[in-house]
N, C-alpha and C positions, 0 to 999 in steps of 0.2 A: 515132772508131773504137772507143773503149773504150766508148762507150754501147750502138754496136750490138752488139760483144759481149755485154753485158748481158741487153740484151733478147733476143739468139738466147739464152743458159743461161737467161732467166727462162721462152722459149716453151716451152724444153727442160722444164724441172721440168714447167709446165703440163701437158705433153702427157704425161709420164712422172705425173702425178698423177693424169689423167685415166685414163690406163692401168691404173694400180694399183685405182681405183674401179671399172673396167670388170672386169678380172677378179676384184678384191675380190668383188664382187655375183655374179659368174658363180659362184666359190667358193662361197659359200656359198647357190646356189640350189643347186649341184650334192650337199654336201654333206648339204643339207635333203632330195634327191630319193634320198639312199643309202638310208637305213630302207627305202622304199616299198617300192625294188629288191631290199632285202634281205630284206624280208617276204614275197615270193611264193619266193623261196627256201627260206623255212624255215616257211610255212605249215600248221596243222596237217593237211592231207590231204598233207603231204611229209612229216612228221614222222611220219604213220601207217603209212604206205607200209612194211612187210616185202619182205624178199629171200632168196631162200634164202640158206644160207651158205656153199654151196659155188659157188650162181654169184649171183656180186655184182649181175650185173645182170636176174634173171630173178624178177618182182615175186612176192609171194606174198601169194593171196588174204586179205581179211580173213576169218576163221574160219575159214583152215585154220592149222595148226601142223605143224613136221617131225616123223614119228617118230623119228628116229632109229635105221629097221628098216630092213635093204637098202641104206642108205646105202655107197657106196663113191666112190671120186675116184683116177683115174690117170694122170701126165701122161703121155703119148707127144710123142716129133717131130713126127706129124702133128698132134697137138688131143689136146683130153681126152677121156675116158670117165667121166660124171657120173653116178649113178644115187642116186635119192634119192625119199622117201615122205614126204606130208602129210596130212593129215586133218582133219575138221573135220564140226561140223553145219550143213554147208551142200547145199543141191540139187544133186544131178548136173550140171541143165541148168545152175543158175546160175554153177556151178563152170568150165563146158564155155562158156557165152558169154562167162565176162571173159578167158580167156587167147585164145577166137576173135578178143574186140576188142582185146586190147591187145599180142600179140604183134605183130603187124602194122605196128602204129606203134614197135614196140622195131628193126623192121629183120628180122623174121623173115617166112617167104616161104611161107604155107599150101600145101602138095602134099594136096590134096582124094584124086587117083586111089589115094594110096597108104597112105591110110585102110582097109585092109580089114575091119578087123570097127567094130562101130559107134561104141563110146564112146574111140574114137584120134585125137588129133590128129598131123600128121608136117609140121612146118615147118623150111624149110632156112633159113641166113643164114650166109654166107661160106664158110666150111668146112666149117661143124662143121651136124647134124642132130640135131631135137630132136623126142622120141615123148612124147606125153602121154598115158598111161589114164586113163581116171575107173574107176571101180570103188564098186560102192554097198555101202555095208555097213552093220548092223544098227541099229538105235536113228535112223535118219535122218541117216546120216553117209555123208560120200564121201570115200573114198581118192584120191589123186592121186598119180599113176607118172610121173618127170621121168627121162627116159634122153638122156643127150648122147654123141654119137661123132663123132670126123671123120667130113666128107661123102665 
């Protein structure tokens, strides 16, 4: 009786060694695959990536910069009231395609009909509605008008 105890604590260790090796290796493949994962995190086109500063998550183009002209921020019950100016030597158009493409994929919901005059974009997302102007100004520069209000 005392042998087969033996041998069941010795299958035990076995199987409890086996174990420890199996996650051991699991451990440290998983460890070894962290960097990877952590590298597209901190990538330098994430690392370049601007945002305005009054909205954390509303990307801001390369080669524009805020003026810090018109800037205001109000919180209400309903949402905020965001208004805020950037600038930059960069094109009208090119300025007017990157927030056509990328708002869209941020969860912002393009209203084309309520575009009235030409260089405005008017996207809604949850509550709150966001008006973009381009506006071209002298030396090859484009202004950019970011107005946010509840919807």
């Amino acid at each position: 009786m005392m042998g087969q105890g033996l041998k069941s604590v010795g299958g035990d260790r076995k199987l409890t060694r086996m174990i420890g090796r199996v996650f051991g290796v699991a451990l440290l493949l998983g460890l070894g695959a962290l960097p990877f994962g952590f590298a597209a995190l901190f990538s330098p086109a994430m690392a370049q990536q601007k945002y305005l500063d009054a909205v954390e998550d509303m990307p801001l183009m390369d080669g524009l910069h805020e003026t810090g002209e018109g800037g205001m921020v109000f919180d209400k019950p309903n949402g905020r009231i965001v208004r805020t100016i950037a600038e930059g030597r960069v094109s009208l158009g090119t300025a007017r395609r990157f927030y056509e493409n990328t708002l869209p994929q941020l969860g912002w919901v393009r209203h084309k009909k309520l575009e009235l005059i030409g260089d405005l974009l008017v996207f809604d997302r949850e509550s709150e509605r966001l008006e973009i102007e381009f506006v071209p100004m002298p030396g090859g520069k484009t202004q950019v008008r970011f107005s946010f209000e509840p919807n």
